[in-house]
N, CA, C and O atoms as a Tripos MOL2 file, in Angstrom:
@<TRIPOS>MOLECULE
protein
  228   227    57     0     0
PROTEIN
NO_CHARGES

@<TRIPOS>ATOM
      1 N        -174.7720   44.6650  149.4690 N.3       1 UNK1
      2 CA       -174.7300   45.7080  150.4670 C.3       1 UNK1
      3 C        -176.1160   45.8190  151.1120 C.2       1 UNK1
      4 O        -177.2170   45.9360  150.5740 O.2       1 UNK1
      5 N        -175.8180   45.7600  152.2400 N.am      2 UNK2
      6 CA       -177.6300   45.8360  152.8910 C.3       2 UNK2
      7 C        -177.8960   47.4220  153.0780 C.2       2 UNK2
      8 O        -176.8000   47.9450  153.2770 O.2       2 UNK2
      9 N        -178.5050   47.9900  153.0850 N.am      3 UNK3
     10 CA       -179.3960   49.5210  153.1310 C.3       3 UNK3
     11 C        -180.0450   49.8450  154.4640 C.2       3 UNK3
     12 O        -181.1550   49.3620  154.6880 O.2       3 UNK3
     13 N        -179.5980   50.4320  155.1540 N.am      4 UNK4
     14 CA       -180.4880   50.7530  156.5310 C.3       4 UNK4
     15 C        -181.0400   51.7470  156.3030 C.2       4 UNK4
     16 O        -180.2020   52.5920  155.9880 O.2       4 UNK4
     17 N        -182.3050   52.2450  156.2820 N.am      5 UNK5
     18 CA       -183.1380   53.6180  156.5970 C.3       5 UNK5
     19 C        -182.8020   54.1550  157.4200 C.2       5 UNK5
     20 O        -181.9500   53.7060  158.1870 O.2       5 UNK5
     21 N        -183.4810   55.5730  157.5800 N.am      6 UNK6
     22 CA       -182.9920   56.9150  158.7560 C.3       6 UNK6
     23 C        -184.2540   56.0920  159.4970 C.2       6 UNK6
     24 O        -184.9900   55.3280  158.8730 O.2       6 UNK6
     25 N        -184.4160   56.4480  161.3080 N.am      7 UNK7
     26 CA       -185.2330   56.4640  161.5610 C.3       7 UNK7
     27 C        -185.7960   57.7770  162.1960 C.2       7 UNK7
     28 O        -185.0120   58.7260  162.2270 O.2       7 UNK7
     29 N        -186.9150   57.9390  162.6510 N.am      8 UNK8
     30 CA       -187.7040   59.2400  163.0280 C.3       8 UNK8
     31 C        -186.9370   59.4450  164.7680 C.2       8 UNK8
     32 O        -187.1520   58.6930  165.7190 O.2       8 UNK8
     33 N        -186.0740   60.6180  164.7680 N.am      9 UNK9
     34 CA       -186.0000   60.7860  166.0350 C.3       9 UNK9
     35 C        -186.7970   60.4700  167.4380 C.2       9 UNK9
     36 O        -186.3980   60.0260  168.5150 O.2       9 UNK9
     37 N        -188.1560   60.9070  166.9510 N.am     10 UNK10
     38 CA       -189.3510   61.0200  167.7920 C.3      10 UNK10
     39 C        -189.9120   59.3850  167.7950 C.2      10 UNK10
     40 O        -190.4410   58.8840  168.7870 O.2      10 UNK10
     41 N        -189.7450   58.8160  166.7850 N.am     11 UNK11
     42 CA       -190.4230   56.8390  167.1490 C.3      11 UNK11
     43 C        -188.9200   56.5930  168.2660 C.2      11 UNK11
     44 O        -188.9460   56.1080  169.3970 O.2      11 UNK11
     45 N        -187.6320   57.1300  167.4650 N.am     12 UNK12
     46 CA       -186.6360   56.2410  168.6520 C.3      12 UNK12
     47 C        -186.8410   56.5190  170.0590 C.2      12 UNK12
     48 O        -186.8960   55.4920  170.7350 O.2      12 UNK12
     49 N        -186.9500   57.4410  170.6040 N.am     13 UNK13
     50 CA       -187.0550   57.9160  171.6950 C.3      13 UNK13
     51 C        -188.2090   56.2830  172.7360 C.2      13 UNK13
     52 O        -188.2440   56.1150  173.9550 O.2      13 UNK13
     53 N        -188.8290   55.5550  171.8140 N.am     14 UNK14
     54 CA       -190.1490   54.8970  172.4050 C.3      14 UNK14
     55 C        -189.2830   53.0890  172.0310 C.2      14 UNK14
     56 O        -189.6480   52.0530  172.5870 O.2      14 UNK14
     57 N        -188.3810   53.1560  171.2090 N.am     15 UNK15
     58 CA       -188.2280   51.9030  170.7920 C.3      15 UNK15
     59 C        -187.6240   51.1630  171.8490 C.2      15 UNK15
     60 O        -186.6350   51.6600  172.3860 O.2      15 UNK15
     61 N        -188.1810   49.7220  172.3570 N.am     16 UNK16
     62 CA       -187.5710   49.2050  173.2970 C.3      16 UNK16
     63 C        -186.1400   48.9710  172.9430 C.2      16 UNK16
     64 O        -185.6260   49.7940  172.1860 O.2      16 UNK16
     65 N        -185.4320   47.9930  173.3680 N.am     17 UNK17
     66 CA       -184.2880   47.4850  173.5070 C.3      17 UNK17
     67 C        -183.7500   46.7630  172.4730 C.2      17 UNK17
     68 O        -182.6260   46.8000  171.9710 O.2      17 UNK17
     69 N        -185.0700   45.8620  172.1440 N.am     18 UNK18
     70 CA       -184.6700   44.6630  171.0880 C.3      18 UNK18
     71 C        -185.4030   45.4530  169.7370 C.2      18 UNK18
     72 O        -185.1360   44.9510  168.6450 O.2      18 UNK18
     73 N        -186.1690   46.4710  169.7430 N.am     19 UNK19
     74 CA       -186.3400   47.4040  168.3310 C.3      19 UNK19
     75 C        -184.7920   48.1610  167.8700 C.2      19 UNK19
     76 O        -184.3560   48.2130  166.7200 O.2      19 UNK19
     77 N        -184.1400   48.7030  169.0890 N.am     20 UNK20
     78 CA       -182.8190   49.5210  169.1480 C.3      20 UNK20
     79 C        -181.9380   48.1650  168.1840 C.2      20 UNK20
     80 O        -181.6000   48.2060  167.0010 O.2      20 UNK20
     81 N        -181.8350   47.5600  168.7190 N.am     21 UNK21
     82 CA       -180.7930   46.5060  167.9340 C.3      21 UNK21
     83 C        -181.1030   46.1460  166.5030 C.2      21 UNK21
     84 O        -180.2720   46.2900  165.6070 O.2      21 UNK21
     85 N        -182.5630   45.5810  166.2690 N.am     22 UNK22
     86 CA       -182.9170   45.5480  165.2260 C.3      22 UNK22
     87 C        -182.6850   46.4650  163.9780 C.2      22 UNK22
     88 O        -182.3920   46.1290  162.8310 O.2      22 UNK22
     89 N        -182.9590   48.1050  164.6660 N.am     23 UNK23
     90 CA       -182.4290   49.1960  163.8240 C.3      23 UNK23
     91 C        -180.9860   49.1520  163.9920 C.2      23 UNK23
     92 O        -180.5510   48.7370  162.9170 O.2      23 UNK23
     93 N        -180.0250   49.3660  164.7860 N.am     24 UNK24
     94 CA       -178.8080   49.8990  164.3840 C.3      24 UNK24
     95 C        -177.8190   49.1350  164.5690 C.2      24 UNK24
     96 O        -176.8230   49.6120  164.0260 O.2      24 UNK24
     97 N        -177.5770   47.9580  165.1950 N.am     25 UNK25
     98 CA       -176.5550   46.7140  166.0540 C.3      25 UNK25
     99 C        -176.7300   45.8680  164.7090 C.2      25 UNK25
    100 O        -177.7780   45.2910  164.4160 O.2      25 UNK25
    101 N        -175.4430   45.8660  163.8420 N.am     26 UNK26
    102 CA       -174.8660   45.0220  162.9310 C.3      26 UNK26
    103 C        -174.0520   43.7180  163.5260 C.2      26 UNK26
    104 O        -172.8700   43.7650  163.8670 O.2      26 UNK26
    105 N        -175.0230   42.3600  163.6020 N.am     27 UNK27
    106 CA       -174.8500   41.4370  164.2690 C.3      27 UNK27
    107 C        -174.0470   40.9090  164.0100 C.2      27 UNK27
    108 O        -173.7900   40.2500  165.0170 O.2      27 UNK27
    109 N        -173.1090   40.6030  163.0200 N.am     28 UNK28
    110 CA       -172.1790   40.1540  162.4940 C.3      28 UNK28
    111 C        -171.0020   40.6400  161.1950 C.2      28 UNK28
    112 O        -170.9940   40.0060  160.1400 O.2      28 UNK28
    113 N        -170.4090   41.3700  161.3350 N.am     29 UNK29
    114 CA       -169.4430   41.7800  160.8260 C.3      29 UNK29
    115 C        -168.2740   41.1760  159.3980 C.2      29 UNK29
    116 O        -168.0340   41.7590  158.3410 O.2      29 UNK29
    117 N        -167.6970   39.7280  159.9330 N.am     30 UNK30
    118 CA       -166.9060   39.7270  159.2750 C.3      30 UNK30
    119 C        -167.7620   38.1900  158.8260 C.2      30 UNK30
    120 O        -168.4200   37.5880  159.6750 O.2      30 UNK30
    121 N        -167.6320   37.6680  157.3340 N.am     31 UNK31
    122 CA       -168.0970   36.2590  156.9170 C.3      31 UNK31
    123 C        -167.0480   35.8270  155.8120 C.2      31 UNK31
    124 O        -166.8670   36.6260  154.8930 O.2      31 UNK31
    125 N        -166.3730   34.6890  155.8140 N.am     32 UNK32
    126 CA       -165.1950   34.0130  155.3310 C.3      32 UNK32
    127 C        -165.3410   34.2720  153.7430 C.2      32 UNK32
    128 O        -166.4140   34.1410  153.1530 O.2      32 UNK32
    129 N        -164.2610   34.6150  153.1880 N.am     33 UNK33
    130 CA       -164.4210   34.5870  151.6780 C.3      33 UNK33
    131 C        -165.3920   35.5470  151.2690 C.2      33 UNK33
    132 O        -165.8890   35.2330  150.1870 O.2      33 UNK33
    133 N        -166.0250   37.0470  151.9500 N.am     34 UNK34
    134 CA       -166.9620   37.5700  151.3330 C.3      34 UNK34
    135 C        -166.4620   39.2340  152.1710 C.2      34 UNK34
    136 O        -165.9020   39.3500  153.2610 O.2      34 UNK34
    137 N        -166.8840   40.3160  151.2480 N.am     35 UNK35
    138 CA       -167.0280   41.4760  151.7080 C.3      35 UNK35
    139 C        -168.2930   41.9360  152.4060 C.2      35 UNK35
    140 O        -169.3250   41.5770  151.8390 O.2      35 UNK35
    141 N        -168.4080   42.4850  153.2560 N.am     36 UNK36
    142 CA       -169.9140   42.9650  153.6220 C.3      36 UNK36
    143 C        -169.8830   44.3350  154.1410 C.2      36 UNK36
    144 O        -169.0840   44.7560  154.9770 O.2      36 UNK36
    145 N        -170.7440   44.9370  153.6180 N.am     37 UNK37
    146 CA       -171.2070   46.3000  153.5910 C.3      37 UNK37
    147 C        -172.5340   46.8760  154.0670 C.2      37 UNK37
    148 O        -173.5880   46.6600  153.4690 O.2      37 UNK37
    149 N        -172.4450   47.5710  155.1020 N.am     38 UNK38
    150 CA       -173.9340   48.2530  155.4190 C.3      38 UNK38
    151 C        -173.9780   49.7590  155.2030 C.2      38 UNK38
    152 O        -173.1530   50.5580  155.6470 O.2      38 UNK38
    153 N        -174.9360   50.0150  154.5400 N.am     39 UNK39
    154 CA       -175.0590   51.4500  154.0750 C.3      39 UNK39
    155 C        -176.2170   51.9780  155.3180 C.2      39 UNK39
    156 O        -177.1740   51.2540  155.5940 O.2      39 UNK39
    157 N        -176.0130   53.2390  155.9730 N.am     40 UNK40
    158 CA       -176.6290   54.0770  156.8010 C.3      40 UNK40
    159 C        -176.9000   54.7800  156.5570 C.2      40 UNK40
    160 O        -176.0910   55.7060  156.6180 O.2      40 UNK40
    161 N        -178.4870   55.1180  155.9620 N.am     41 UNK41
    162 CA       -179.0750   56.6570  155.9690 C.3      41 UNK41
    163 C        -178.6030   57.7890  156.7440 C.2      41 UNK41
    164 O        -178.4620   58.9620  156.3990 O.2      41 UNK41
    165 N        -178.2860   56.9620  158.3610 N.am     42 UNK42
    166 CA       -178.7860   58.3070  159.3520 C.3      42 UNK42
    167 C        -177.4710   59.0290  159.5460 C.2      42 UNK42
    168 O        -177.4540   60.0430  160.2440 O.2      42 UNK42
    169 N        -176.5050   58.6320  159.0470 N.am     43 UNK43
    170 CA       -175.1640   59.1810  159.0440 C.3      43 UNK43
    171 C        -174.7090   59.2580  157.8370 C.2      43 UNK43
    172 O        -173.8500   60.1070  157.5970 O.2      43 UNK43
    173 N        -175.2130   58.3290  156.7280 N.am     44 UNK44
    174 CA       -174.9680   58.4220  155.3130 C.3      44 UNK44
    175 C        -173.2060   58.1110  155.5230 C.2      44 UNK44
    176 O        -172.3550   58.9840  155.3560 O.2      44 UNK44
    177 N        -172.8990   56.6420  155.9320 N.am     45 UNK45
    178 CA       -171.6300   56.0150  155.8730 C.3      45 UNK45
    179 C        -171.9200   54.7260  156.1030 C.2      45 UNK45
    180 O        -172.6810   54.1280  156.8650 O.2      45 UNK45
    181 N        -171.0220   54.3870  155.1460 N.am     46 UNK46
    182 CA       -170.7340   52.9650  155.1080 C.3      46 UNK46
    183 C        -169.8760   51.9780  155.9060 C.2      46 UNK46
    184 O        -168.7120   52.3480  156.0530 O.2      46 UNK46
    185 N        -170.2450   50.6430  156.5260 N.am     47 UNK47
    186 CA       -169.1350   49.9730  157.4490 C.3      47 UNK47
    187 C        -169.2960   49.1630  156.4430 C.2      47 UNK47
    188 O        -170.1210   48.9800  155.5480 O.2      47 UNK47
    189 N        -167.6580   48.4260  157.0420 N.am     48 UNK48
    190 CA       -167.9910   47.3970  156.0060 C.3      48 UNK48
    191 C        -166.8150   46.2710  156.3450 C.2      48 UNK48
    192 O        -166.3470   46.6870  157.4050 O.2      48 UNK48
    193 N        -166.3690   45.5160  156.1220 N.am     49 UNK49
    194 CA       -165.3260   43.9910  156.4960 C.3      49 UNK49
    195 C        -164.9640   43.1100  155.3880 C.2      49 UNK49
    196 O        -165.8680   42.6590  154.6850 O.2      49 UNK49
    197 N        -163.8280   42.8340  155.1700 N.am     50 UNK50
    198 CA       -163.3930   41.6640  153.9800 C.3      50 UNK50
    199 C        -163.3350   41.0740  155.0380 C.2      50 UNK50
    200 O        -163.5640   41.5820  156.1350 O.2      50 UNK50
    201 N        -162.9150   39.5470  154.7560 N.am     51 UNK51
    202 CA       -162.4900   38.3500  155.3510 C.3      51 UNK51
    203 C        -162.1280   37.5110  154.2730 C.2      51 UNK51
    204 O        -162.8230   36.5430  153.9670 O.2      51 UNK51
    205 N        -160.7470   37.9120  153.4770 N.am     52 UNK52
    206 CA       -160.3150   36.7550  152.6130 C.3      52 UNK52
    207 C        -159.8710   35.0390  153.7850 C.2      52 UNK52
    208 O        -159.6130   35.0960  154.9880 O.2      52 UNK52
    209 N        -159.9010   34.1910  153.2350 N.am     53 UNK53
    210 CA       -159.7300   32.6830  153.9130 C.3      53 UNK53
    211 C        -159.1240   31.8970  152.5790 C.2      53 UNK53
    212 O        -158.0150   31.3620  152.5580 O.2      53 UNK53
    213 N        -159.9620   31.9240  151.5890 N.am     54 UNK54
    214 CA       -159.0220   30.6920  150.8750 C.3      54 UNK54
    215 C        -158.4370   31.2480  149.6370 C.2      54 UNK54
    216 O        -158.0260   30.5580  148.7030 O.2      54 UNK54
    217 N        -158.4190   33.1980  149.7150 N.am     55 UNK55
    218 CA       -158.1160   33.1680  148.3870 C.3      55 UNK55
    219 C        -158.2920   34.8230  148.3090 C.2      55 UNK55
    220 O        -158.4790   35.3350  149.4130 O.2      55 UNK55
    221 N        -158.2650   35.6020  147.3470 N.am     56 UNK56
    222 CA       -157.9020   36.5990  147.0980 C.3      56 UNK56
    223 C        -159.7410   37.2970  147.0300 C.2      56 UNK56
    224 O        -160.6540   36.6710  146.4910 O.2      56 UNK56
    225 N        -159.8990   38.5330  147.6340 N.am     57 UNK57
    226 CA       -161.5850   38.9550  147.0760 C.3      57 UNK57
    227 C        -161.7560   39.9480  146.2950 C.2      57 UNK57
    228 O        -162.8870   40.2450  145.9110 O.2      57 UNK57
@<TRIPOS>BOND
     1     1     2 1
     2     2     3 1
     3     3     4 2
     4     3     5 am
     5     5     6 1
     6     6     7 1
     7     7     8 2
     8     7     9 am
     9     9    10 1
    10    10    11 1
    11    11    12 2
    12    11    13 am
    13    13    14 1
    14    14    15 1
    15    15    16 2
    16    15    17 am
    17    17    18 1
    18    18    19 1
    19    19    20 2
    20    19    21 am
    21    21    22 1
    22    22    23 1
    23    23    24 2
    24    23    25 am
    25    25    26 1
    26    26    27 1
    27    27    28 2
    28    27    29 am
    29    29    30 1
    30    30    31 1
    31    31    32 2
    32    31    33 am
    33    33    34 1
    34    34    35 1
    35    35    36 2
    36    35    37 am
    37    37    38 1
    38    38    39 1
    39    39    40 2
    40    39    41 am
    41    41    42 1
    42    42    43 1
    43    43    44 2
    44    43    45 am
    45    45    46 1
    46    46    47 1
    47    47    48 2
    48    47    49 am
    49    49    50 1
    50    50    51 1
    51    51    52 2
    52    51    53 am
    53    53    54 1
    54    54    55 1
    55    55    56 2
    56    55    57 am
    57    57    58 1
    58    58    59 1
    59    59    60 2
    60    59    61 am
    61    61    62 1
    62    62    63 1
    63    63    64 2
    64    63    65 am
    65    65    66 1
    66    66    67 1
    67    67    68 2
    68    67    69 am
    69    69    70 1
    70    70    71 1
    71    71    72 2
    72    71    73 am
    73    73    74 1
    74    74    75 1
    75    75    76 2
    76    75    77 am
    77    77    78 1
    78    78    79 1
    79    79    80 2
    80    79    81 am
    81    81    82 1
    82    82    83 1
    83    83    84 2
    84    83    85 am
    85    85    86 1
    86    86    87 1
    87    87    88 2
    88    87    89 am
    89    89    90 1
    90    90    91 1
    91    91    92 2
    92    91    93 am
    93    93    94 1
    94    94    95 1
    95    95    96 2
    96    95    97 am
    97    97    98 1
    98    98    99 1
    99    99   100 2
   100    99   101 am
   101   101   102 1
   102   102   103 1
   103   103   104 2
   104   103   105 am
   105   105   106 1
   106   106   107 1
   107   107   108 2
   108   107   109 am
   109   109   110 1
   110   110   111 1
   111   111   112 2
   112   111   113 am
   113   113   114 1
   114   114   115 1
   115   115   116 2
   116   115   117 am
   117   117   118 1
   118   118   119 1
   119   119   120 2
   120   119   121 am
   121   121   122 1
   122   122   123 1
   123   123   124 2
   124   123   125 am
   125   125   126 1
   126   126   127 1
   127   127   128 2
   128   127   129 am
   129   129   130 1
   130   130   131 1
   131   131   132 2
   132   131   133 am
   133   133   134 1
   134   134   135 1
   135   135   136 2
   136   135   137 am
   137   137   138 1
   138   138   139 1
   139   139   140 2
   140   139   141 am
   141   141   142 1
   142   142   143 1
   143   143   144 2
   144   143   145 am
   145   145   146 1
   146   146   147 1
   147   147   148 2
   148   147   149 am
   149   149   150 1
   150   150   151 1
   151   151   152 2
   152   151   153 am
   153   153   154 1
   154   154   155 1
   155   155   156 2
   156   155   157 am
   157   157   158 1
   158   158   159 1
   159   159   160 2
   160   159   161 am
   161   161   162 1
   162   162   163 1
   163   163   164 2
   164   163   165 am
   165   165   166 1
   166   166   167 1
   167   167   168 2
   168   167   169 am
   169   169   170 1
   170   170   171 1
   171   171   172 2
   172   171   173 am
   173   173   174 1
   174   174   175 1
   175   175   176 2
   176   175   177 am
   177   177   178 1
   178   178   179 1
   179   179   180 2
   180   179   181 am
   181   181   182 1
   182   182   183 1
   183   183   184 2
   184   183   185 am
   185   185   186 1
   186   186   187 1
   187   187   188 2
   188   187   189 am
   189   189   190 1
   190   190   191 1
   191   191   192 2
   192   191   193 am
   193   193   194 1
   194   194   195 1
   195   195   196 2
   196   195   197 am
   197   197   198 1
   198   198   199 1
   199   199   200 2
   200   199   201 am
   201   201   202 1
   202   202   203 1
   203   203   204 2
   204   203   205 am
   205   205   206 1
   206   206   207 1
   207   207   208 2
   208   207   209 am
   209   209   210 1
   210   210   211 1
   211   211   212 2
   212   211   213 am
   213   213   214 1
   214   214   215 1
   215   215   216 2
   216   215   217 am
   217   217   218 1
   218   218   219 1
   219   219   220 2
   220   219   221 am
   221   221   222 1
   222   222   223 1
   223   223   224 2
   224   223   225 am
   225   225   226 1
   226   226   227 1
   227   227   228 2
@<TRIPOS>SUBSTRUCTURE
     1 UNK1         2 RESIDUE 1 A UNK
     2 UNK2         6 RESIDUE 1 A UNK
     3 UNK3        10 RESIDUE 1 A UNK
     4 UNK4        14 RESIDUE 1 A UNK
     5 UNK5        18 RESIDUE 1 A UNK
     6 UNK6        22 RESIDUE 1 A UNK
     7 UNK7        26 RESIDUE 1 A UNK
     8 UNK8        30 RESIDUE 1 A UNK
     9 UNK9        34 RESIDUE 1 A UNK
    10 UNK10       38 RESIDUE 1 A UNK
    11 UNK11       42 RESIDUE 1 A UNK
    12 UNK12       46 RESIDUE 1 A UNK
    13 UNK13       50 RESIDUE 1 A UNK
    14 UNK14       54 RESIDUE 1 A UNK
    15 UNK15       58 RESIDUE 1 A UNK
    16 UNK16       62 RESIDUE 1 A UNK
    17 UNK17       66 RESIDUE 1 A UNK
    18 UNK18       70 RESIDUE 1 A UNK
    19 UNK19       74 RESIDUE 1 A UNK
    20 UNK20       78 RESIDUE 1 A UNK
    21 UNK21       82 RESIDUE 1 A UNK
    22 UNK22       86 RESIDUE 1 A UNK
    23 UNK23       90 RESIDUE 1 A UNK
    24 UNK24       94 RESIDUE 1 A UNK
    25 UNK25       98 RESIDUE 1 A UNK
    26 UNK26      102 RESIDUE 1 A UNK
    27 UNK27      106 RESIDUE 1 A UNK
    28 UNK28      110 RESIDUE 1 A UNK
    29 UNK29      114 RESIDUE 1 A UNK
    30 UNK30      118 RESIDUE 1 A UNK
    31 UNK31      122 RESIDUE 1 A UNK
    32 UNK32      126 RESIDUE 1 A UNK
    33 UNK33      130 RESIDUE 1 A UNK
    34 UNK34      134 RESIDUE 1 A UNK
    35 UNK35      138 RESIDUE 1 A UNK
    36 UNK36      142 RESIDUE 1 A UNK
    37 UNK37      146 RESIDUE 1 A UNK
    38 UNK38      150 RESIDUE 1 A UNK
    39 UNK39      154 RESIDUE 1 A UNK
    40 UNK40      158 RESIDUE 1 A UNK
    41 UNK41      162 RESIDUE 1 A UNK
    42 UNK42      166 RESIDUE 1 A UNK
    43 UNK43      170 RESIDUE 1 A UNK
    44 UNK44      174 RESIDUE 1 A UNK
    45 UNK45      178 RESIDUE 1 A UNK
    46 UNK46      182 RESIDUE 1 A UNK
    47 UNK47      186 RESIDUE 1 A UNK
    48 UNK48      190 RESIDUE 1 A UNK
    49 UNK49      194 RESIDUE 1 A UNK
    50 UNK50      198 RESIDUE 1 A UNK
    51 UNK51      202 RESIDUE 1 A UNK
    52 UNK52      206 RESIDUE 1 A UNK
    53 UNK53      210 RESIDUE 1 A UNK
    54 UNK54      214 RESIDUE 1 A UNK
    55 UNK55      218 RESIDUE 1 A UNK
    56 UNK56      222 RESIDUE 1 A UNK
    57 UNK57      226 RESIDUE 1 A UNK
């Protein structure tokens, strides 16, 4: 499960475009044969995706 930190209201307000993504834009979602999970401080919820392919997870 990857862990995202809260960030400071007051730094986001300054973060360019490609900082914005870095913090919150989960680039890839679903990966074959594996669950993936991102945990969010700033909402304190979890996303997350199976992708069974050759078999049961």
């Amino acid at each position: 499960m990857e862990i995202r930190t809260a960030s400071s209201p007051r730094d986001v307000k300054h973060y360019t475009t490609e900082r914005l993504r870095e913090e919150f834009f989960i680039e890839k979602v679903f990966y074959e044969d594996e669950i993936r999970l991102v945990y969010s401080h700033i909402d304190r919820i979890i996303t997350g995706a199976a992708m069974p392919v050759k078999g049961t997870l």
